[in-house]
N, C-alpha and C positions, 0 to 999 in steps of 0.2 A: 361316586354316584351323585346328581345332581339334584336337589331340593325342588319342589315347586314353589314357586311365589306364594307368597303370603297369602290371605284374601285379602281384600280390600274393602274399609266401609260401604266404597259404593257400588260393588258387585249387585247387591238387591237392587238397584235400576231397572236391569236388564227383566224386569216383572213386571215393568211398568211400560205400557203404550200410549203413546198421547195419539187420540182420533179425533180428525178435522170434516165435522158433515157438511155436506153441501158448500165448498167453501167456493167464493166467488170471482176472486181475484189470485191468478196463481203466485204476486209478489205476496202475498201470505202464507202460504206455502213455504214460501223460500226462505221467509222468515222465522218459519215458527220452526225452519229445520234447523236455524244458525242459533234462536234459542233453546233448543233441546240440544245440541250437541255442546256449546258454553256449557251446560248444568248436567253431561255425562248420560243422558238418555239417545237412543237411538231409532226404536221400533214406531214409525209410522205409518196411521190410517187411515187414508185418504177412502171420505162415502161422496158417490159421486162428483168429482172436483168440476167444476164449469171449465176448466183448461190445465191439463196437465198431462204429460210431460210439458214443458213452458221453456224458453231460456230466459225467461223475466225470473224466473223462482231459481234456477240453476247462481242466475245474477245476484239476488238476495240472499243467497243462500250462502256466499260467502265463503266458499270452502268447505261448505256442511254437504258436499256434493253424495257423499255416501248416505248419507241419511236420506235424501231424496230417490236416489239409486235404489235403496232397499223399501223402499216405500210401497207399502202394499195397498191398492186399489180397487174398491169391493164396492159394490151397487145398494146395499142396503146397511142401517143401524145394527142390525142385529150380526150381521156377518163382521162386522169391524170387531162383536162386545163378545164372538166366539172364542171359548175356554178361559173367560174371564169369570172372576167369582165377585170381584168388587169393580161397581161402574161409577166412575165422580162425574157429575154434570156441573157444568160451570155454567152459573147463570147470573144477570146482574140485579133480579127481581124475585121477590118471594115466591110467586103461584100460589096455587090452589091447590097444595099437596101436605101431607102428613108428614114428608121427611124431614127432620131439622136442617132448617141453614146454616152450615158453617162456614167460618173463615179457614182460611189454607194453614197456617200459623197452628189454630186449633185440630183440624183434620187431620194434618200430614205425619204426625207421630204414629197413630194408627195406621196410614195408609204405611210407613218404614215396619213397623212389625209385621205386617203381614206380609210385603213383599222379603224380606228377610228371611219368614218361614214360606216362602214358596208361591204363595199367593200370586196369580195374575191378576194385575189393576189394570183400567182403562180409565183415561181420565179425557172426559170426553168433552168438547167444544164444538158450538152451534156456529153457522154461518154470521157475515161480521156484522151483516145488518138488524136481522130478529131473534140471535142466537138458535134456542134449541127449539124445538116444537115441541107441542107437549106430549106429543106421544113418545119421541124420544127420551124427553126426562122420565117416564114413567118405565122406562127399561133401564133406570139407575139407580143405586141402592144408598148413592149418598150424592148430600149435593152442598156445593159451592162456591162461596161470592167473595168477591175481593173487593174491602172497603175502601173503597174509593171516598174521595170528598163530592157528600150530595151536591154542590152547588156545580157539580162538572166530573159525571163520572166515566165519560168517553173512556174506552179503552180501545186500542187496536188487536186484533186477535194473537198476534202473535206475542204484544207487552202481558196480554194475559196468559198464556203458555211460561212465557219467561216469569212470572212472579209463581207461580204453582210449581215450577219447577226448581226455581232458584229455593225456594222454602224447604223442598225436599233433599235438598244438594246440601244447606248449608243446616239441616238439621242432622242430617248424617255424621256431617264433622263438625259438628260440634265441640265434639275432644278436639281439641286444638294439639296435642300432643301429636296428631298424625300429619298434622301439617309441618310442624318442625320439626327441626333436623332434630335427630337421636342427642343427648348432649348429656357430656361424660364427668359428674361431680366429682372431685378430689372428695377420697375419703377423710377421715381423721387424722388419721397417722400422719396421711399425706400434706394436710393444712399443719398440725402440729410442728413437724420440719418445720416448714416455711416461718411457722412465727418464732422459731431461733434461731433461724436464717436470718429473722429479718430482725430481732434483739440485737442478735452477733453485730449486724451492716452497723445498726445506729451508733453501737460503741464505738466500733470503728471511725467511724466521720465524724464522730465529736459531736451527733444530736441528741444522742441519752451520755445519761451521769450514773453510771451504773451504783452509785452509793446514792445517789437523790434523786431515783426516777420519775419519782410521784408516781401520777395517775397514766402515763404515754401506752405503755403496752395494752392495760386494758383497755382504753377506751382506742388504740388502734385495731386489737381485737373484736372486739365489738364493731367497730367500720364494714372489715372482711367479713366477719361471718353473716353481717345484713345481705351482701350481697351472692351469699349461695355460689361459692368460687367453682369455676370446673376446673378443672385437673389441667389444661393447657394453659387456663391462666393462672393459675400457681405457679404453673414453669415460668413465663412471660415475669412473674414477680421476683422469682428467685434467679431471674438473668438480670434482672437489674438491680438485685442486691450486690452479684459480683460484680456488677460492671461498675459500679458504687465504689466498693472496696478497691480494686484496682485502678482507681482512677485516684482514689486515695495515697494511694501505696507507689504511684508513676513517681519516679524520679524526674526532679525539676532539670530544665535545660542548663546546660554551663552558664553561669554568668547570671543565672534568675535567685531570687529567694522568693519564702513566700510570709516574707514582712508586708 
């Protein structure tokens, strides 16, 4: 009988919708679909687009062609922010509002537990010239800005999609253990061998003085065990102790000494 797949950190994406209002040029589009698919989201909401279907955005889109494909196309704010419980408005200016301003950094841990427990997010972006309007921001329950450096804080709409999202992609895995390969330590027993494997080799080739070893073994000891050996390279080490020893132990050619 066959297992199902593990889950994966980043199953809770699929909770999350990036919606683009009014946007005006459909190579944004196509852009912001090539940066949602890089950082593992798919679901987009296109309010009103000024041209779309496009082959400008198909073109920028870069292979994110199914994200555009699935792109959902809806005439008002409210219809993009349906069965959604949390709305993020991205904006590059305070307002005149009571909600606090956050950065993506500070926000996006919250917005990971809830889309984890089931929560539908919308994280929502304004057209590329005057972002949202206010009436749009006032149908969001949180909001946030990506510090830019004041002296030039241009953003393109889609580098802003890609920084809000790459935040939530790389807080995800943050365990770095799911990014690397599974990796198999040599228990004790198993190093323990190895290091009279590897006594035994030095006798042999003449580099320990088994009646005057001093200090060699431990502080060889202490070398390996800094490096948290895994179990293939123990073998890797105890193949070149024999390969040592018998290179040792090879019989000289006719006619050679080893004066």
């Amino acid at each position: 009988m066959s297992s199902s797949p593990a889950p994966s950190p980043t199953d809770c994406l699929a909770n999350i919708r990036v919606v683009l209002s009014h946007t005006s040029h459909p190579g944004n589009i196509g852009s912001t679909a090539r940066a949602m698919k890089n950082m593992g989201l798919t679901r987009l909401y296109l309010v009103n687009p000024k041209e779309f279907p496009s082959e400008v955005a198909t073109s920028l889109a870069s292979s994110a062609d199914d994200v555009l494909d699935n792109a959902i196309v809806v005439d008002s704010i409210e219809k993009a922010l349906e069965g959604t419980s949390i709305q993020v408005a991205m904006t590059a200016r305070r307002r005149e509002l009571t909600l606090p301003l956050q950065t993506p950094r500070k926000l996006v841990p919250e917005l990971i537990a809830e889309a984890q427990s089931g929560t539908e997010i919308a994280l929502v972006f304004g057209t590329e010239m005057s972002g949202l309007t206010m009436d749009e921001v006032r149908q969001c329950n949180r909001m946030v800005t990506i510090p830019t450096n004041p002296d030039y804080s241009s953003l393109n709409l889609s580098q802003a999609v890609q920084v809000l999202t790459y935040e939530l992609r790389a807080t995800l895995l943050d365990d770095v253990s799911y990014l690397e390969e599974k990796r198999h330590y040599a228990s004790h027993e198993y190093i323990e061998l190895f290091f009279k494997h590897l006594e035994e080799t030095l006798i042999t080739i003449g580099f320990l003085r088994p009646h005057a070893p001093k200090r060699l073994m431990p502080r060889l000891r202490r070398l390996f065990l800094r490096t948290h050996l895994e179990q293939e390279e123990v073998d890797i080490l105890r193949g070149i102790c024999r390969a040592a020893v018998e290179f040792e132990r090879k019989p000289l050619p006719p006619g050679k000494t080893d004066a």
